[in-house]
BAGU-341624 format. One line per 10 residues: their letters; for each residue z, y, x of N, C-alpha, C. Coordinates in steps of 0.001 Angstrom, whole numbers, plus 500000, padded with zeros to 6 digits. Layout:
a> Z Y X Z Y X Z Y X | ...
***
This chain:
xxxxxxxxxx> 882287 420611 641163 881844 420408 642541 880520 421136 642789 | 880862 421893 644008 879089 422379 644396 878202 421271 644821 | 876987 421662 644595 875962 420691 644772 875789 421170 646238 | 875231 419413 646729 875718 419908 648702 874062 420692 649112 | 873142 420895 648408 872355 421993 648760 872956 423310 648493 | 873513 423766 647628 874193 424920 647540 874970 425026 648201 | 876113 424268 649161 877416 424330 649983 876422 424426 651166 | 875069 423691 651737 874808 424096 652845 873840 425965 652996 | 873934 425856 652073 873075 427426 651721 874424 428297 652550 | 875248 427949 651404 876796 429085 651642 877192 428605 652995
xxxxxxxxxx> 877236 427894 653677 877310 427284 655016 877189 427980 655986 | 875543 428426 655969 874883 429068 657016 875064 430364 656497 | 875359 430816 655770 875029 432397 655054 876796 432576 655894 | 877649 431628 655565 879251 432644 655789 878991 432010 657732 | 878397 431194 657672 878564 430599 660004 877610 432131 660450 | 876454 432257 659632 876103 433369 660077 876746 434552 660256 | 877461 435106 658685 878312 436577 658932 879213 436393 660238 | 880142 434954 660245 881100 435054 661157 880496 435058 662319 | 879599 434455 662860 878794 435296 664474 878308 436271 664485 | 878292 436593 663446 877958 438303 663405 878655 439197 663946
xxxxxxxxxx> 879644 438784 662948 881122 439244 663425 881738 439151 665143 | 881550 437958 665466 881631 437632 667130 881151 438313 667478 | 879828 438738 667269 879144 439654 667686 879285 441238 668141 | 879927 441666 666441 880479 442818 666581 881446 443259 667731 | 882422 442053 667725 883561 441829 668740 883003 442042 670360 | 881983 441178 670204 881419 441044 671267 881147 442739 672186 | 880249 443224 670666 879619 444684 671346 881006 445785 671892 | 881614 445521 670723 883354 446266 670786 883819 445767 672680 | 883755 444649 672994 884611 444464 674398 883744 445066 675174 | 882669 445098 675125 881573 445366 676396 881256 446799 676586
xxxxxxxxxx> 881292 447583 675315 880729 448821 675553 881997 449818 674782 | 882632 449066 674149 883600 450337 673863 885158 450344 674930 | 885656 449266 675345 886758 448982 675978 886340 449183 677882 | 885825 448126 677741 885163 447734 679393 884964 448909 679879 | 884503 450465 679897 884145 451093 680273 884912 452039 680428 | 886278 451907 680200 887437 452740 680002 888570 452437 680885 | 888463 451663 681589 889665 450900 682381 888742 450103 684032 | 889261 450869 684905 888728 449937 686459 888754 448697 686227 | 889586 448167 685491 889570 446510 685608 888953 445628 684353 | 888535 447077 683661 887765 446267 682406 887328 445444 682433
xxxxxxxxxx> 885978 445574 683626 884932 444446 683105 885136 442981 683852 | 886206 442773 684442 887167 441571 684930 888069 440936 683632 | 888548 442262 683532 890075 441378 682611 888695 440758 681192 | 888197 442103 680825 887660 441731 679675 886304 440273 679034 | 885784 440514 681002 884944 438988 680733 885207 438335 680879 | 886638 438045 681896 887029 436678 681393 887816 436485 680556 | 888395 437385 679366 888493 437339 678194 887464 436339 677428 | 886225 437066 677848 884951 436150 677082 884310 435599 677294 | 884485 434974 678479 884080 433835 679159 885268 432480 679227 | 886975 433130 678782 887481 432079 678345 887394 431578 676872
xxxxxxxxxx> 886577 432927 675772 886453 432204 674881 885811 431834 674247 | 884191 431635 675393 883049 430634 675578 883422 429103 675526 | 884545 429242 676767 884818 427766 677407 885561 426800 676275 | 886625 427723 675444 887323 427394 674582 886445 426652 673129 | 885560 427901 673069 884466 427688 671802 884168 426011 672071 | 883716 425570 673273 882920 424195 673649 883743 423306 673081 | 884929 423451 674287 885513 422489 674593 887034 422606 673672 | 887539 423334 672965 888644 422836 671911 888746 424274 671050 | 887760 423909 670275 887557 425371 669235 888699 426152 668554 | 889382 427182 669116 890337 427288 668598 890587 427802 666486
xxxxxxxxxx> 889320 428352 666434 889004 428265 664449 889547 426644 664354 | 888985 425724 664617 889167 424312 664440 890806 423633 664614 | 891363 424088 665892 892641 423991 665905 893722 424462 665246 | 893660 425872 664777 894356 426338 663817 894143 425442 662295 | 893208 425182 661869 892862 424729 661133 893425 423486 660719 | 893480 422548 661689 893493 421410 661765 895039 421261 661936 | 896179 422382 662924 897330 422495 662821 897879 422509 661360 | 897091 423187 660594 898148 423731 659280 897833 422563 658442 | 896456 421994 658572 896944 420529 658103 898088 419506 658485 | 898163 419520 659989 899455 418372 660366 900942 419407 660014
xxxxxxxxxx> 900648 420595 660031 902383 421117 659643 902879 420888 658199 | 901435 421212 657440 902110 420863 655633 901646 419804 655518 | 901031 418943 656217 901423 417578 655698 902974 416581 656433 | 903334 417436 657931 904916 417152 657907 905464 417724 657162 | 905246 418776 656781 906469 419470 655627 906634 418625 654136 | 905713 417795 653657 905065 417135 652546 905511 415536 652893 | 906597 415582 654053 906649 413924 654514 905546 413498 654604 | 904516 413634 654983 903230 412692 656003 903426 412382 656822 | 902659 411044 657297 902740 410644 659041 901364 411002 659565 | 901103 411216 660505 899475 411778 661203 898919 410759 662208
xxxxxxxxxx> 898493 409409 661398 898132 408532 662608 897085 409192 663462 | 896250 410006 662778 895013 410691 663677 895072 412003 663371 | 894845 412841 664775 894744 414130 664875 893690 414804 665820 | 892541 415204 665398 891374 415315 666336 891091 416913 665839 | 890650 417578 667123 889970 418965 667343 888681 418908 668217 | 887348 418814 667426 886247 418486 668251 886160 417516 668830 | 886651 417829 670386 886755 416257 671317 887820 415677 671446 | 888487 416058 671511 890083 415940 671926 890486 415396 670761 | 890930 414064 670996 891666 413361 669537 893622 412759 669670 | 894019 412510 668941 895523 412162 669604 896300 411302 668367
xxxxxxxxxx> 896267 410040 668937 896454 408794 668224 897680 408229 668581 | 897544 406942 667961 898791 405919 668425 898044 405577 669517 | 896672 405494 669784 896634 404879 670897 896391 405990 671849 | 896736 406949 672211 896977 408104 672965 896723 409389 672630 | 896051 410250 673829 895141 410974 673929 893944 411114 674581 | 892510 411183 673457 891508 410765 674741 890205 411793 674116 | 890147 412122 674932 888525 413290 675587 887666 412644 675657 | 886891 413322 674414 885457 412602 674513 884512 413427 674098 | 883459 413475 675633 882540 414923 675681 881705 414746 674847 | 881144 413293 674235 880314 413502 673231 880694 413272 671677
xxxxxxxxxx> 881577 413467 671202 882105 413651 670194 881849 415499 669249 | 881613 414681 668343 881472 416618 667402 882201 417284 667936 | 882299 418681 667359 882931 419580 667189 883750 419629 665732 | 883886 418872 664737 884800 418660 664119 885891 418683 664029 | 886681 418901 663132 888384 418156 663231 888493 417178 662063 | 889377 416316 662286 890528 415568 661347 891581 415552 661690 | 892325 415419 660863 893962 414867 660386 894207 414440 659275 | 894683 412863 660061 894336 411450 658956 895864 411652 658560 | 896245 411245 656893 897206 410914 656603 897931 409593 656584 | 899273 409756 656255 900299 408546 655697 901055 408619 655017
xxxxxxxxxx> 901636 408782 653630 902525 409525 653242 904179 408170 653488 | 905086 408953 653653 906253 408076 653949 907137 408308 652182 | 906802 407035 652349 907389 406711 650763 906231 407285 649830 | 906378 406566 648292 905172 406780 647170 905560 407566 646261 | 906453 408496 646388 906652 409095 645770 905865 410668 645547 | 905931 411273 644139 904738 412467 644160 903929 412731 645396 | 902977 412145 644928 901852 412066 646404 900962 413058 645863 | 900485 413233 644540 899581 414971 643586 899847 415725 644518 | 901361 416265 644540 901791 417295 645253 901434 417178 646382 | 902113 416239 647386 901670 416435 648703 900987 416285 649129
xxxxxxxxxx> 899752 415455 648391 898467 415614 648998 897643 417450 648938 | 898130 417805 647996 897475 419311 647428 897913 420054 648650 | 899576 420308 648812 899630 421042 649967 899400 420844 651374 | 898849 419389 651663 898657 419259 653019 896960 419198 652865 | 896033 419706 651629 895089 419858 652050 894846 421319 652253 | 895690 422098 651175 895291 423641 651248 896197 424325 652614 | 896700 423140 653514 896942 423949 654923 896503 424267 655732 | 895243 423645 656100 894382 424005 656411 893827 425819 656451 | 893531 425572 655750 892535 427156 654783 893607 428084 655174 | 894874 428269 654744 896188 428839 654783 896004 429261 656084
xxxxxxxxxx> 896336 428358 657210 896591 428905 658464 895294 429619 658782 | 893944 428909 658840 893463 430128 659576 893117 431378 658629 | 893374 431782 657179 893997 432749 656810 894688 433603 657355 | 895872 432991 657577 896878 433271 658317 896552 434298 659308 | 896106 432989 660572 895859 433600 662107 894743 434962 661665 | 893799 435083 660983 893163 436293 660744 893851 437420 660559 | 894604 437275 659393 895883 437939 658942 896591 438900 660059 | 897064 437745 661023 898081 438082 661968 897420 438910 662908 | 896023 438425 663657 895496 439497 664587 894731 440499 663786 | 894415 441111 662724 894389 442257 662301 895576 442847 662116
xxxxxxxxxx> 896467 442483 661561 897520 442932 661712 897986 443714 662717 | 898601 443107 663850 898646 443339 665080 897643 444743 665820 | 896703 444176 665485 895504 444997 665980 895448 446663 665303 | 895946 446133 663531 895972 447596 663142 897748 448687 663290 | 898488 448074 663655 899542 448226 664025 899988 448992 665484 | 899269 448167 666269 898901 448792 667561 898633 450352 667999 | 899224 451040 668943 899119 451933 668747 898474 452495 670327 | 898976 451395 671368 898202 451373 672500 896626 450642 672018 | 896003 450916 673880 894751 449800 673664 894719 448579 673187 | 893331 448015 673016 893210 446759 672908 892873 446065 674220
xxxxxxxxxx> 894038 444760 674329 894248 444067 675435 893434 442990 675265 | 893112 442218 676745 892262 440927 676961 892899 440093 675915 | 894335 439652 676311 895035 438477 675570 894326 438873 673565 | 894673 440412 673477 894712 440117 671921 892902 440283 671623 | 892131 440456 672229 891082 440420 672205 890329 439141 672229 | 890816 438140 672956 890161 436355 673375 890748 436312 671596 | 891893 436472 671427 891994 436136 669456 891111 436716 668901 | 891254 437938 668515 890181 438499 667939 888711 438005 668037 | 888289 437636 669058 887138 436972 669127 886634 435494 667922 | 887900 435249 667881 887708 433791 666575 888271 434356 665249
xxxxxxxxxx> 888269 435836 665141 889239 435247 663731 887729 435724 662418 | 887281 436040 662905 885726 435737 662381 884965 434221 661781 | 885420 433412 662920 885061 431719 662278 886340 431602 661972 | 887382 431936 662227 888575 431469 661329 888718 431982 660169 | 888590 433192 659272 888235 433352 658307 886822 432231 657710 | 885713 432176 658293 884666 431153 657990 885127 430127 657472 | 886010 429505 658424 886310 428040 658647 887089 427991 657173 | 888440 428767 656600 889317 428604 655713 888287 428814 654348 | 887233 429791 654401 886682 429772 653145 885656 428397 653008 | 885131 428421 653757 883941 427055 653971 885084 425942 653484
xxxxxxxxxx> 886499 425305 653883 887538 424503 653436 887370 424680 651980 | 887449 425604 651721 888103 425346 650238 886797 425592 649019 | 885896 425830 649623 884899 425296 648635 884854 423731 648386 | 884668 423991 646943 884480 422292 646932 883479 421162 646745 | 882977 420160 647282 881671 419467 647910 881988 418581 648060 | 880955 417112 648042 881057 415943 648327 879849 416218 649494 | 880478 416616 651052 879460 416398 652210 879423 415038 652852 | 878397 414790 653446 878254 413749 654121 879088 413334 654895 | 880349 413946 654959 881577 413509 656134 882610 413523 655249 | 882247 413861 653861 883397 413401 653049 883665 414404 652446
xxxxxxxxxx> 884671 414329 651230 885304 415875 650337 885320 417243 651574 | 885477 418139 650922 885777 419126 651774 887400 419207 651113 | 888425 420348 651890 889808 420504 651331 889734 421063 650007 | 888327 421768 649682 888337 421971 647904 888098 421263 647112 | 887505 420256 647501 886739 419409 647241 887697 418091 646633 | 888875 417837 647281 890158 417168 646974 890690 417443 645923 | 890906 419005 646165 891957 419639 644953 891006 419548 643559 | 889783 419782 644017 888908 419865 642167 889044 418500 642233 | 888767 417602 643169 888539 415829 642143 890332 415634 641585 | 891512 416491 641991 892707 416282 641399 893036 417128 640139
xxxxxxxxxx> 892395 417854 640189 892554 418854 638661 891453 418163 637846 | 890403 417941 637687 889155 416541 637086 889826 415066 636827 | 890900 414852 637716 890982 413553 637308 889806 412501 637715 | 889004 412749 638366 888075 412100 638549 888437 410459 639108 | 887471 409194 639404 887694 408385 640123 887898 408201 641187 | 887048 408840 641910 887853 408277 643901 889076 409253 643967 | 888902 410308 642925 890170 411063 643535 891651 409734 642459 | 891060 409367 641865 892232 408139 641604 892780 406704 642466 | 891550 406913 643011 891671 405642 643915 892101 406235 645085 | 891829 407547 645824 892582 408000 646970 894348 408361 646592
xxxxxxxxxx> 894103 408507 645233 895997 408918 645267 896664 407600 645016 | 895696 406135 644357 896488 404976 644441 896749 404477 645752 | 895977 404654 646737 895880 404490 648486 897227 405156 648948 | 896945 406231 648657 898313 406916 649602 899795 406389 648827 | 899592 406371 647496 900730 405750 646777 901388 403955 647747 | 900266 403574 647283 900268 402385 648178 900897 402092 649280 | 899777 402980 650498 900844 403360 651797 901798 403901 652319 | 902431 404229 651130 903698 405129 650975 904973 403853 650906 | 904689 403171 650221 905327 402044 649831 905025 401045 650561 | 903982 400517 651091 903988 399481 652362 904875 400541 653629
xxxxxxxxxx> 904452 401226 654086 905365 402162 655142 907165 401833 654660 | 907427 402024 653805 908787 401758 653737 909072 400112 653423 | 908341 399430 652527 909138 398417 651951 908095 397270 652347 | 906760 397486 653009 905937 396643 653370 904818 396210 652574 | 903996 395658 652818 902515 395570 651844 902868 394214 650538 | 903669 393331 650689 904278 392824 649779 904992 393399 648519 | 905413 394679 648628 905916 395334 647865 904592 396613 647154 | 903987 396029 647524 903267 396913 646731 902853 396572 645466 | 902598 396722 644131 902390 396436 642839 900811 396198 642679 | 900730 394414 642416 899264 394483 641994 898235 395447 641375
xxxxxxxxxx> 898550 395623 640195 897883 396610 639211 897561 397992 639994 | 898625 398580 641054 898620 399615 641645 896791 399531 642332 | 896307 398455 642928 895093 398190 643625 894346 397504 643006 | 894668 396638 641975 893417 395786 640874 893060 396811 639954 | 893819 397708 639336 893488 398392 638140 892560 399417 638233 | 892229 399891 640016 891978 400927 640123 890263 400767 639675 | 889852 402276 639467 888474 402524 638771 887079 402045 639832 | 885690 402106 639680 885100 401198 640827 884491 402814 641407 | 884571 402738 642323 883760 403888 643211 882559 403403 644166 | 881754 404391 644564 880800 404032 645575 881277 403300 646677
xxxxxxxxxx> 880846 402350 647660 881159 401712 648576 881414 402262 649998 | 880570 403674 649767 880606 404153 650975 881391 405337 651249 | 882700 405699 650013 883353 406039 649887 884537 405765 650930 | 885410 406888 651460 886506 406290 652008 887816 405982 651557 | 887947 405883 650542 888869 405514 649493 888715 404213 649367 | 887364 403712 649746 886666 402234 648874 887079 401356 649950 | 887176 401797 651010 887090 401018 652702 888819 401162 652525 | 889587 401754 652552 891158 401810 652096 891469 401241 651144 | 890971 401190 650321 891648 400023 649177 890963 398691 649324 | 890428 398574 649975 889782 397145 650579 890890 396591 651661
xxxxxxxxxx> 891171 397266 652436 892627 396883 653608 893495 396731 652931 | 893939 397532 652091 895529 397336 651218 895262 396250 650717 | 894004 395769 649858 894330 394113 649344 894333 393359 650274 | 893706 393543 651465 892993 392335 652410 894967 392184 653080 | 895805 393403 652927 897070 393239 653935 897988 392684 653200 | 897535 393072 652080 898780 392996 650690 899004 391056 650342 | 897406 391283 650061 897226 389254 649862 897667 388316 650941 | 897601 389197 652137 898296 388011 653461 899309 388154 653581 | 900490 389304 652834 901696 388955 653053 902159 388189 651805 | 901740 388209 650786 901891 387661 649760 901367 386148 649619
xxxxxxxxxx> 900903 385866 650876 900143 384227 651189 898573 383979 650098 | 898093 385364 649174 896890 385078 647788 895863 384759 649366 | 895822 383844 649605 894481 383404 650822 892844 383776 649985 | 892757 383382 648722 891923 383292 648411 891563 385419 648117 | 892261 385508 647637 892542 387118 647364 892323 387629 648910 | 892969 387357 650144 892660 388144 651390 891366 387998 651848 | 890487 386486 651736 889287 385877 651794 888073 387341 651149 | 888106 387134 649912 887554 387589 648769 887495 389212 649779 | 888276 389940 649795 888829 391104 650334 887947 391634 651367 | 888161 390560 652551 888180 390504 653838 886464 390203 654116
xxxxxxxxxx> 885602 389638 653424 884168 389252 652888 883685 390581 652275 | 884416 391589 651578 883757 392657 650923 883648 393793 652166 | 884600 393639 653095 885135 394735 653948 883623 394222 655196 | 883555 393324 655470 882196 392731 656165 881375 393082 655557 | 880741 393256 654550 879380 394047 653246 879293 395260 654164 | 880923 396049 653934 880422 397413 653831 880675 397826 655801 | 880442 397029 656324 881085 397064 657780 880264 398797 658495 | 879191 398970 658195 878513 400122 658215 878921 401633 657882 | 880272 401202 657074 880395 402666 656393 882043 402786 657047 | 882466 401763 658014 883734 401715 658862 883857 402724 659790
xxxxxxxxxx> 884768 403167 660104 885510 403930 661546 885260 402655 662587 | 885531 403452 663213 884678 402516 665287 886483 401701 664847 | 887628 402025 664893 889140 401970 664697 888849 400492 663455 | 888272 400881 662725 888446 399455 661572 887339 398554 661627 | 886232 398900 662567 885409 398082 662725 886077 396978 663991 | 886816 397414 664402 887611 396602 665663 889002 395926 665307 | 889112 396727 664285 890278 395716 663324 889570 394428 662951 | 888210 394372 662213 887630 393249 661776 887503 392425 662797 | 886976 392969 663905 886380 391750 664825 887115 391260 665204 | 889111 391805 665606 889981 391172 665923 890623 390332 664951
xxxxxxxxxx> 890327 390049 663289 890743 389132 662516 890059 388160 662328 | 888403 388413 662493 887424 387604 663073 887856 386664 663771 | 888125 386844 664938 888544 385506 666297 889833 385353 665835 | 890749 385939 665840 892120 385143 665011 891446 384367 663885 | 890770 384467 662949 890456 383518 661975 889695 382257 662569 | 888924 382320 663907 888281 381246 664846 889081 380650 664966 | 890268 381018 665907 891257 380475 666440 892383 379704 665463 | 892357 379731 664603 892714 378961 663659 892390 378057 662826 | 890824 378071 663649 889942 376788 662320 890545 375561 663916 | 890686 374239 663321 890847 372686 664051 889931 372257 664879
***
């Protein structure tokens, strides 16, 4: 694992080349194209003024990105309870825009059924990286293929495949950042063997098998045996729910208690989503005292 002073070094050194690069792009639309065509400096700025607006408000580096995670993790049998690009997130409980939200992405897993989860966790993290590979790939391609001009449409691409190259290498370095593994960062704690990467593949194992056969069916040892990790881990907050769900279908009260008391400790290191799970077992647990 890189040390996360060294991953933020390489951070700014590859966010830098790739606006550089924008840059280059930039000088390329304005002074080499624009000046060659009556309608240049129309078609071509709002070329780049749509992919200002885009940059803000649904980054397309980020979307590609975040696509090739939800495609190989459907290809890998995953379910995608959460799928977020910056603001724009898309849940079970809808779709909802939210202007002050990062510029980030996620795509949360589920795997359907517990079976080889190594594997499919590996390829639905390195999909990511892959696609916007890919999309780089494809508009150079294109671009060097071409035998006419360069057009607005293939130009608004070209404009990202600079942070999309960024984005896929920055993925697959590997780091424990403050928002969690990076997609390299997964694959080295699975070739290490390490602990949370044991406790994240007993999780998905887990929910692989509650998803089909229910949280009763899940195998003690599968969640007691597992190794102890930091608290503020998200592996640690997931295997805290699987007992707290597992013990209430199984009636262990004292086991869901125990559980459900640790998950209150770490209430700080929760999603806004599981912090509202608690408070709603909270008053159901009111509502049941005499």
């Amino acid at each position: 694992m890189l040390n996360r002073r060294v991953y933020i070094v390489l951070s700014c050194v590859l966010t830098a080349a790739a606006f550089a690069g924008v840059g280059v792009v930039l000088y390329a639309g304005v002074f080499l194209v624009a000046f060659d065509a009556s309608d240049g400096w129309s078609a071509y700025g709002a070329a780049m003024l749509a992919g200002a607006a885009c940059y803000v408000l649904l980054p397309p580096h980020i979307l590609v990105h975040e696509l090739g995670h939800a495609v190989c993790g459907l290809c890998a049998r995953m379910r995608l309870p959460v799928f977020r690009v910056g603001r724009l997130e898309i849940s079970r409980r809808g779709v909802r825009y939210r202007f002050w939200a990062g510029t980030a992405g996620e795509t949360a897993i589920v795997p359907s059924g517990g079976a080889h989860i190594k594997g499919r966790l590996v390829l639905t993290a390195l999909g990511g990286a892959l696609f916007n590979f890919l999309y780089a790939a494809a508009v150079l391609l294109i671009l060097f293929l071409r035998e006419s001009a360069l057009t607005p449409a293939l130009y608004f691409f070209l404009l990202f495949t600079p942070l999309s190259l960024a984005e896929g290498i920055l993925a697959l370095l590997p780091c424990e950042t403050g928002a969690g593994r990076t997609d390299g960062g997964v694959i080295c704690g699975i070739v290490r063997k390490d602990a949370e990467t044991d406790v994240t593949l007993r999780v998905l194992q887990a929910q692989g098998i509650a998803q089909k056969e229910g949280y009763a069916a899940i195998p003690a040892a599968l969640l007691d045996e597992a190794p102890v990790i930091r608290e503020d881990a998200r592996a640690f907050a997931a295997l805290l729910f699987l007992k707290y769900e597992r013990a209430k279908q199984t009636g262990d009260r004292t086991g869901a208690e125990r559980a459900f008391a640790r998950l209150v400790c770490i209430e700080e290191y929760l999603t806004e989503e599981e912090c509202a799970f608690l408070q709603k077992e909270k008053g159901s647990a009111k509502s049941e005292v005499p």
